[in-house]
DSSP file (Angstrom, degrees, kcal/mol; ACC not computed):
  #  RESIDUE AA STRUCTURE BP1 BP2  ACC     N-H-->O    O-->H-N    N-H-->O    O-->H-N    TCO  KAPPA ALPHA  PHI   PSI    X-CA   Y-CA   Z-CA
    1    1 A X              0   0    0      0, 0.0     2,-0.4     0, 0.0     0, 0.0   0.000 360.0 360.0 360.0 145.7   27.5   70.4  153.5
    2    2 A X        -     0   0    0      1,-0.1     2,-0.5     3,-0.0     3,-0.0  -0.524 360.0-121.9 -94.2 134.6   31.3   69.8  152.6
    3    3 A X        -     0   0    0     -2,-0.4     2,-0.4     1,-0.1    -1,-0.1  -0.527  33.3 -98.2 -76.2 137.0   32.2   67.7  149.6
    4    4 A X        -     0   0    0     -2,-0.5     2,-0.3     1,-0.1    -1,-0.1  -0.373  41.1-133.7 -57.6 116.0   34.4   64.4  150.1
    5    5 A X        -     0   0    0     -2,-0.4     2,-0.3     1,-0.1    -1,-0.1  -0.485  22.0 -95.4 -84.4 150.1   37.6   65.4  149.2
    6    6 A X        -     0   0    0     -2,-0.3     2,-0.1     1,-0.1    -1,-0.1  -0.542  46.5 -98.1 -75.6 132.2   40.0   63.0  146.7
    7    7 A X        -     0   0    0     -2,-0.3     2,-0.3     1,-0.0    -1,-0.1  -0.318  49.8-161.1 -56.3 109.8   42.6   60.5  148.5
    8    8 A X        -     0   0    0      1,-0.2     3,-0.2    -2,-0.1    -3,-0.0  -0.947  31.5 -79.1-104.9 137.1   46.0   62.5  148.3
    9    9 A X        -     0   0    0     -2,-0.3     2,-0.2     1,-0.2    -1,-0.2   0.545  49.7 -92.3 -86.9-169.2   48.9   61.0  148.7
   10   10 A X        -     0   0    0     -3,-0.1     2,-0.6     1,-0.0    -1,-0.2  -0.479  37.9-167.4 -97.7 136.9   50.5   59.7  152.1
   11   11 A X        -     0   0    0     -2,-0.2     2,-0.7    -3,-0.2    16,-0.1  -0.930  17.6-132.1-127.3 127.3   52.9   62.2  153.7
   12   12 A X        +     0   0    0     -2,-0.6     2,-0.4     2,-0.0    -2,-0.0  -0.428  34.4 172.6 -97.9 136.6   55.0   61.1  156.5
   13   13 A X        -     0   0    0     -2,-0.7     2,-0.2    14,-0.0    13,-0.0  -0.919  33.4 -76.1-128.6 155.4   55.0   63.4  159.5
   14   14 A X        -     0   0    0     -2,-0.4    10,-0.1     1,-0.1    -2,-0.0  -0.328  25.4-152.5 -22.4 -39.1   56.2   63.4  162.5
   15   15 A X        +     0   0    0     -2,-0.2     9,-0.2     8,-0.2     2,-0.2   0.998  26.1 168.5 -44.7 125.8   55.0   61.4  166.3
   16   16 A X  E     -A   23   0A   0      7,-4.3     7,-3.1     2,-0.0     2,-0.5  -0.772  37.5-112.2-134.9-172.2   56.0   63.2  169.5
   17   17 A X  E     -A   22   0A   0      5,-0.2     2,-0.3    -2,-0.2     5,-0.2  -0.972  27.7-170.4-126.6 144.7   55.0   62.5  172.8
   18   18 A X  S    S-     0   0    0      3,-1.2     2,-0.6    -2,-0.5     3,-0.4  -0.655  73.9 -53.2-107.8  69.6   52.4   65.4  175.0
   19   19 A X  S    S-     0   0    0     -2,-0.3     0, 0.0     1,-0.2     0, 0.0  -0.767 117.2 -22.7 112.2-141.6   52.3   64.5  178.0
   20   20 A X  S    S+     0   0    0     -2,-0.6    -1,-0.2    -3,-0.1     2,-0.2   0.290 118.7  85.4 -78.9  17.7   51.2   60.7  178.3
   21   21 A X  S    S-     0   0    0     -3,-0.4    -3,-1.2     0, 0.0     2,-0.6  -0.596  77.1-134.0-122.1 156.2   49.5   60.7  174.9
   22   22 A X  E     -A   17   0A   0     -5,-0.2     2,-0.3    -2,-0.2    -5,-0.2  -0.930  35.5-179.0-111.7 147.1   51.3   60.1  171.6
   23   23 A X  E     -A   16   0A   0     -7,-3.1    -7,-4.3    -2,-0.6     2,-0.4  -0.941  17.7-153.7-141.9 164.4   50.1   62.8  169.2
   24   24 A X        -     0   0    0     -2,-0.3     2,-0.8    -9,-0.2   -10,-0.1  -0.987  23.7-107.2-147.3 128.5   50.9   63.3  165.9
   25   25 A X        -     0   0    0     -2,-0.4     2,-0.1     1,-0.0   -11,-0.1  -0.725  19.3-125.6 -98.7 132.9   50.8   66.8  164.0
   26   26 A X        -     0   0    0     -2,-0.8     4,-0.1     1,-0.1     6,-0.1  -0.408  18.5-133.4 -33.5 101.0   48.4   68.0  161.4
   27   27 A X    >   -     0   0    0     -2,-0.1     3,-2.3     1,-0.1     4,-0.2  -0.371  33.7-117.6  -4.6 122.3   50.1   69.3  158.0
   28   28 A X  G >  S+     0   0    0      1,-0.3     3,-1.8     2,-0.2    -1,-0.1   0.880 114.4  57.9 -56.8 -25.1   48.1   72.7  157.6
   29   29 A X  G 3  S+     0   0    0      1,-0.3    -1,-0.3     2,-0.0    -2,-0.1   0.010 104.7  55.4-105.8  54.8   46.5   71.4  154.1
   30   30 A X  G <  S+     0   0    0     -3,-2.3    -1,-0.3    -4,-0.1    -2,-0.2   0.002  81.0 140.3-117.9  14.4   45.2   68.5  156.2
   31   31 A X    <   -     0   0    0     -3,-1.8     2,-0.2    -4,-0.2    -3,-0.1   0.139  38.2-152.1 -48.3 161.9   43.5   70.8  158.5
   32   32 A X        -     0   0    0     -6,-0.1     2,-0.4     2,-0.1    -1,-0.1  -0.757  22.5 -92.3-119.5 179.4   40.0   69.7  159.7
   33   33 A X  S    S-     0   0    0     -2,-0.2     3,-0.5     3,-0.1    18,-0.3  -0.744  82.3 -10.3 -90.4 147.9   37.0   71.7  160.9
   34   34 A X  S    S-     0   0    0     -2,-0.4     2,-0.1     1,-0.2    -2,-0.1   0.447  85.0 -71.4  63.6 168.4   36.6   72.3  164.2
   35   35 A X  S    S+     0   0    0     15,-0.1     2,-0.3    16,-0.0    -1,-0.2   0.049 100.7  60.3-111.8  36.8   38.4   71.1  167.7
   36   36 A X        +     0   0    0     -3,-0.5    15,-1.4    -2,-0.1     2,-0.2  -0.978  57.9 177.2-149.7 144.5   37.3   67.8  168.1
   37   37 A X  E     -B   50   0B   0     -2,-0.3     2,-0.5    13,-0.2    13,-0.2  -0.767  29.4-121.3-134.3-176.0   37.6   64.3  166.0
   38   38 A X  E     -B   49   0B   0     11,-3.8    11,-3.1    -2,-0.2     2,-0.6  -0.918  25.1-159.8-122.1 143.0   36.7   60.8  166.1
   39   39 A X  E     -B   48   0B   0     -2,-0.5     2,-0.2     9,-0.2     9,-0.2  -0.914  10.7-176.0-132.1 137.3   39.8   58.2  165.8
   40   40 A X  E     -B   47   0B   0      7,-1.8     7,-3.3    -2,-0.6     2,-0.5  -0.702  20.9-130.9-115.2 167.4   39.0   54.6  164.7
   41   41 A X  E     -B   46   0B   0     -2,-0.2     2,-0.5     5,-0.2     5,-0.2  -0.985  17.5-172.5-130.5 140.6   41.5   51.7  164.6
   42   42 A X  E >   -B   45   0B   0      3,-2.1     3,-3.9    -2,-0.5    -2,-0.0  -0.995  63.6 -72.9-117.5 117.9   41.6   49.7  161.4
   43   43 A X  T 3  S-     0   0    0     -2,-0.5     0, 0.0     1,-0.2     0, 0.0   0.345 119.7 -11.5   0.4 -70.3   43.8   46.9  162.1
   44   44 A X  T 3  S+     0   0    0     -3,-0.0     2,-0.3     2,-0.0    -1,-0.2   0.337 121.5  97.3-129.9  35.3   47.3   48.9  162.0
   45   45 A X  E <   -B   42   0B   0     -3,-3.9    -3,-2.1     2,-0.0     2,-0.4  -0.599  62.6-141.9-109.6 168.8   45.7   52.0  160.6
   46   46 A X  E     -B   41   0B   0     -2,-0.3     2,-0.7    -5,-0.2    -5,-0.2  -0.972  13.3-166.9 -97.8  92.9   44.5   55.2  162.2
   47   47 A X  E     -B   40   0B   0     -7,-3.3    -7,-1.8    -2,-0.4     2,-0.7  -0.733   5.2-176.3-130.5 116.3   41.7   56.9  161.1
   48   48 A X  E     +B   39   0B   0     -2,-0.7     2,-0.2    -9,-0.2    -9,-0.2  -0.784   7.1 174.2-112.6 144.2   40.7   60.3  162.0
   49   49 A X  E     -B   38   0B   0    -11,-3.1   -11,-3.8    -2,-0.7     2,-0.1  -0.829  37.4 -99.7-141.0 164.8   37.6   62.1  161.1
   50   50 A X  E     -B   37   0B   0     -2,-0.2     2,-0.6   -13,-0.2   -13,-0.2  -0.565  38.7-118.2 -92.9 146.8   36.0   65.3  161.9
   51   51 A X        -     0   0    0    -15,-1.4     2,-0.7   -18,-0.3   -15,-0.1  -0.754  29.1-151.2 -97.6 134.4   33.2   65.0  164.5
   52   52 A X        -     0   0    0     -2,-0.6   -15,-0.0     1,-0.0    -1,-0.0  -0.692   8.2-138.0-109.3 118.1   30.0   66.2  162.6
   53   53 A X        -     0   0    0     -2,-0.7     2,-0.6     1,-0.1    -1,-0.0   0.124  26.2-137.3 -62.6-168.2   27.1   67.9  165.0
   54   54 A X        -     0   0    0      4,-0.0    -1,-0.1     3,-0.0    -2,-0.0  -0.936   6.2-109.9-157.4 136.6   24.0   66.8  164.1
   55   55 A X     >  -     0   0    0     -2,-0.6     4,-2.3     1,-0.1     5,-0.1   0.218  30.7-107.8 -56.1-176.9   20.7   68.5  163.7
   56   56 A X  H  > S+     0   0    0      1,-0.2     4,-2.1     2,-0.2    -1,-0.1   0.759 122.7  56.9 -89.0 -12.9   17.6   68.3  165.7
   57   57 A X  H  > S+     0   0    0      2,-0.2     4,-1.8     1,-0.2     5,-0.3   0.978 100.4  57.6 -85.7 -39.4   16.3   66.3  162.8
   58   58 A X  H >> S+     0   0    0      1,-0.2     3,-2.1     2,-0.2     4,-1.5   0.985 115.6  35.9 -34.0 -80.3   19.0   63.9  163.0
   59   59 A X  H 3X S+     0   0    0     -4,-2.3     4,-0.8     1,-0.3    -1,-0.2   0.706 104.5  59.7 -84.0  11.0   18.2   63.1  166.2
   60   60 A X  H 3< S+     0   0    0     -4,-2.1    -1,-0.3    -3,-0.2    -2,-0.2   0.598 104.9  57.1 -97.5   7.8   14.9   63.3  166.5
   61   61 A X  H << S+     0   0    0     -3,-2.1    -2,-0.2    -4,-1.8    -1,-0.1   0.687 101.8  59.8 -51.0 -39.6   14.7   60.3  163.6
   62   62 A X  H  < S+     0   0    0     -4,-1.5    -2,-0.2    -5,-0.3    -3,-0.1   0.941  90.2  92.5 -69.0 -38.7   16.9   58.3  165.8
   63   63 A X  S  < S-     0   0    0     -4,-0.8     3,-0.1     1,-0.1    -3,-0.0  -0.146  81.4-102.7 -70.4 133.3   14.3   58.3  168.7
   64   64 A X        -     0   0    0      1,-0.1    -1,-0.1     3,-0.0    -2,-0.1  -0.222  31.8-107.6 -64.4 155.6   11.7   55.8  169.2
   65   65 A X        -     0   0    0      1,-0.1     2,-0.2    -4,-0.1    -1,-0.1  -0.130  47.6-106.3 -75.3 147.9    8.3   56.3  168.4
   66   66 A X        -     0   0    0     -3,-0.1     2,-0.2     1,-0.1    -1,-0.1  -0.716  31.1-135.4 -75.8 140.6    6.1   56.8  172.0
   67   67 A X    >>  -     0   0    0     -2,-0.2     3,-2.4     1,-0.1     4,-1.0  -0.462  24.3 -99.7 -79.7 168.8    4.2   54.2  172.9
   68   68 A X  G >4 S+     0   0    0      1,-0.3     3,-1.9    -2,-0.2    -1,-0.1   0.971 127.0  54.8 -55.7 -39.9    0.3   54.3  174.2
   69   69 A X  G 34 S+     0   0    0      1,-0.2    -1,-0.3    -3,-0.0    -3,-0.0   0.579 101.1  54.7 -67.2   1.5    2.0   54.0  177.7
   70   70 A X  G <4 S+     0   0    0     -3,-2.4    -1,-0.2     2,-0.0    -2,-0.1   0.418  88.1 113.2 -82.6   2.7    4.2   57.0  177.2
   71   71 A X  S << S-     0   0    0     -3,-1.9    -4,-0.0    -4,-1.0     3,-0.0  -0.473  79.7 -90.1 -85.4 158.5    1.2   59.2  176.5
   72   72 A X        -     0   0    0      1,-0.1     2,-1.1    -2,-0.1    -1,-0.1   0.163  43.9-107.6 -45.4 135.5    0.1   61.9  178.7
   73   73 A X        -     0   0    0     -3,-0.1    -1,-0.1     1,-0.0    -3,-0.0  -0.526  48.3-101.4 -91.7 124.2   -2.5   61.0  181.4
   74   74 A X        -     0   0    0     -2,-1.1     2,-0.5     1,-0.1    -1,-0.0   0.548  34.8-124.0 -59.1 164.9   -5.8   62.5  180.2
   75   75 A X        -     0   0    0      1,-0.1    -1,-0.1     2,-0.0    -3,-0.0  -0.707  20.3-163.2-113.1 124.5   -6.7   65.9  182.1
   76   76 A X        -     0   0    0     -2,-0.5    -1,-0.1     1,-0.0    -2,-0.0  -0.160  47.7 -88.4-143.8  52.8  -10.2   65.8  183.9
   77   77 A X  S    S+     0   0    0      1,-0.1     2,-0.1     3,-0.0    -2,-0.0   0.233 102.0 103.5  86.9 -15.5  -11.3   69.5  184.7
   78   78 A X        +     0   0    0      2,-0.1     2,-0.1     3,-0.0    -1,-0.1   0.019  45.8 111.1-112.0  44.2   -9.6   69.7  188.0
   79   79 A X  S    S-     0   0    0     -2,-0.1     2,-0.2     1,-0.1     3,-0.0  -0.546  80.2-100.2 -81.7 143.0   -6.4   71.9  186.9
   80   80 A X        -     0   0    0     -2,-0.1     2,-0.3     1,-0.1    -1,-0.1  -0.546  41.4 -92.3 -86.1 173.5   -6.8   75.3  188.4
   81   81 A X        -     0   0    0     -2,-0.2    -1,-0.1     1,-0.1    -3,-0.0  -0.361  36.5-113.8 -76.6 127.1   -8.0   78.1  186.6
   82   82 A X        -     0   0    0     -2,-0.3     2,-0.3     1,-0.1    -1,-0.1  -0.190  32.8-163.9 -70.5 153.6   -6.0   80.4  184.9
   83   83 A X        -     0   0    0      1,-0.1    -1,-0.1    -3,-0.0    -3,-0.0  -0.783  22.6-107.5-134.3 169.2   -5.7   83.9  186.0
   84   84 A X        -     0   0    0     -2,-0.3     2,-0.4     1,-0.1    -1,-0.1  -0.261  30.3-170.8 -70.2 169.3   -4.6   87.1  184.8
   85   85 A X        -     0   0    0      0, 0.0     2,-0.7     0, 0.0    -1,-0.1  -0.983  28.2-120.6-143.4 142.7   -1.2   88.8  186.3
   86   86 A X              0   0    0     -2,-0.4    -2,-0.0     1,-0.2     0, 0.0  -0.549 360.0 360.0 -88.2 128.1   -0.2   92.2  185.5
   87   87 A X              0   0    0     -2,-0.7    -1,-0.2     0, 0.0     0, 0.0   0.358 360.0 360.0-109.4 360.0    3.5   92.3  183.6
């Protein structure tokens, strides 16, 4: 896990335009990880942050617990039987 880096001071950089988008370029020692971010709007700020994957444990906390109507419906002998096959 990456440590939180210390607020360094503001550098003003550039705004162009790609296409129909306004985009704005990265200083190399602001790089981020990886090729995707999240941008939030703070009243007339900007804020871009790295988007951070998340483990299976992450999301399997998020999920709701099953209830007794999500459980399997009980199994009463008449599955056929298994049989061997030659691999």
């Amino acid at each position: 896990m990456s440590q939180l880096q210390p607020l360094s001071e503001p550098r003003e950089v550039k705004l162009f335009r790609n296409n129909k988008s306004q985009a704005v370029r990265i200083p190399a020692d602001f790089e981020m990880p990886g090729d995707r971010v999240n941008i939030y709007r703070d009243g007339d700020r900007l804020i871009i942050a790295p988007v951070r994957r998340k483990n299976i444990l992450e999301v399997l906390a998020r999920l709701d617990p099953l209830g007794p109507e999500d459980q399997f419906p009980d199994v009463d002998g008449t599955l056929l039987p298994a049989r061997n096959i030659d691999l």
